[in-house]
N, C-alpha and C positions, 0 to 999 in steps of 0.2 A: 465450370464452363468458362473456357478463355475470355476476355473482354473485349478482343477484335470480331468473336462471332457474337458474342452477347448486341455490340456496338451494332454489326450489320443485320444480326436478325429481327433485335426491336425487341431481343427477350432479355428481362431482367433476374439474377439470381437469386434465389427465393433466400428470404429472411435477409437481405441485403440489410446489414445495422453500417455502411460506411460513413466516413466524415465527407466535411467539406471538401477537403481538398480531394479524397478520390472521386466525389461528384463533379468538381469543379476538370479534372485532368478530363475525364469521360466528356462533359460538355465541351471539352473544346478539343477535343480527338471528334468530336460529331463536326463541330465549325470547321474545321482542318478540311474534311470530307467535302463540307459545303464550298471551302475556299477551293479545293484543286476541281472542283464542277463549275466553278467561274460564280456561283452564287452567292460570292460575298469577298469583300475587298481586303484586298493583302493587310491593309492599313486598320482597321478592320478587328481583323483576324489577332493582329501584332499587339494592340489594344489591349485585347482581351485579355492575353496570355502576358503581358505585363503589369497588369493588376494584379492576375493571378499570383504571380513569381513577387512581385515585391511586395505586396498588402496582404492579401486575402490567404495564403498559406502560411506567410509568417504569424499572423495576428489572430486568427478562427479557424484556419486550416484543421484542427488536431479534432475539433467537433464535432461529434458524430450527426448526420444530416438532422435527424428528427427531432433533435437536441435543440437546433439550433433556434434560438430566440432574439427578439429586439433586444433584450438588455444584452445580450455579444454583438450585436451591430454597433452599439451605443458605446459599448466597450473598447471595440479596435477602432471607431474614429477618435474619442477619448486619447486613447494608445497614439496614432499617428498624427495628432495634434501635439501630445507630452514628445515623439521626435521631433515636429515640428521646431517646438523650443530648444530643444536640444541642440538641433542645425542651426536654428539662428545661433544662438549661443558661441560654438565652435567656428562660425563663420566672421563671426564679429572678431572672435578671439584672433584671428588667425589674420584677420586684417589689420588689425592694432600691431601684431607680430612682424607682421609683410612692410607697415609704413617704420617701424623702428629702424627694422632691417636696412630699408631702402633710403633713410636718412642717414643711418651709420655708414651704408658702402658710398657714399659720396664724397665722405672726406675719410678715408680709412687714414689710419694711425697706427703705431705699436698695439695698445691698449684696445683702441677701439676694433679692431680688426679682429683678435680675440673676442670680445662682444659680438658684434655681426657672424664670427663662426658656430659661438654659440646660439642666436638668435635661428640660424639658420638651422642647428639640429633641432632645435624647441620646433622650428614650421614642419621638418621632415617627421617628428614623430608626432606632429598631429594630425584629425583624421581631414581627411580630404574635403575639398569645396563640395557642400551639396545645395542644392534646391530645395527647398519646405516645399511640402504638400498643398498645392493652393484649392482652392476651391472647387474650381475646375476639374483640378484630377480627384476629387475625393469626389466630386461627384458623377464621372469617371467608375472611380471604383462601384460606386453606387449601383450605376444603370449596369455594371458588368454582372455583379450579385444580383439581381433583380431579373436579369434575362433570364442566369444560369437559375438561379429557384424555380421562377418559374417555367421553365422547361420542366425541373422535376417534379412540379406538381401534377402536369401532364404526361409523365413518364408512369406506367402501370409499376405499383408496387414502390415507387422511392417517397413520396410523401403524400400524405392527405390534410388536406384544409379540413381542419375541423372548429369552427366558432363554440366560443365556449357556449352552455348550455340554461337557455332564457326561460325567465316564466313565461312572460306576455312578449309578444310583439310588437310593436308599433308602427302602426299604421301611418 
């Protein structure tokens, strides 16, 4: 069954064992639908599917939905916090690089002008300025996964809440 009539009819493929990230494209091919009916904001929309594309595909994407557990939530903010270090790291380096730079090309010289050209391939083959993860957007990522589950808890056939099984209960 195609997944644009699966999407419009509400019918799901039997024995559906997909990951995250085919759950996660499906929920937001359904927001998509929601955004061009004016039911939810471009801004919104762009959100979602940027969580998607940078966090959630790279980092849990490969996990088959039913599979999926706290300890792999636990695991890709882990993950995108060890980037986090990473980027300060490259960020720092690259600034210490930039003021060398920018001290040398002020009084260039024979010698020194050599040095500043060097200095300049060392900035060109490092990796680019980025942004750490702050809080915000990982919490961000959060409420994104959190919607998109819960939708497929409500979706027939993609997951079932099942609590593990108690003697007693309490009252």
């Amino acid at each position: 069954m195609p997944a644009h009539f699966c999407l419009r009819s509400g019918r799901q493929a039997l024995n559906d064992k997909g990951t995250v990230s085919d759950w996660m494209h499906t929920w937001i091919a359904q927001k998509r639908h929601q955004w061009k009916n004016g039911r939810l904001a471009y801004s919104t929309l762009y959100g979602y599917e940027k969580d998607k594309r940078l966090y959630i595909d790279p980092k849990i994407g490969h996990i088959r939905l039913d599979r999926l557990n706290l300890d792999d939530l636990i695991e890709m903010f882990n993950r995108i916090q060890d980037d986090n270090d990473r980027i300060e790291a490259n960020n720092a380096d690259r600034a210490t690089n930039r003021a060398r730079a920018k001290e040398i090309h002020n009084k260039p010289t024979g010698r020194k002008k050599a040095e500043w050209m060097r200095l300049e391939a060392e900035l060109a083959a490092m990796p680019p300025y980025r942004r750490p993860v702050g809080p915000s957007s990982q919490h961000s990522i959060l409420r994104t996964l959190r919607a998109s589950l819960n939708r497929a808890l409500k979706t027939p056939g993609k997951l079932k809440f099942n609590p593990p099984p108690t003697t007693t209960w309490r009252r």
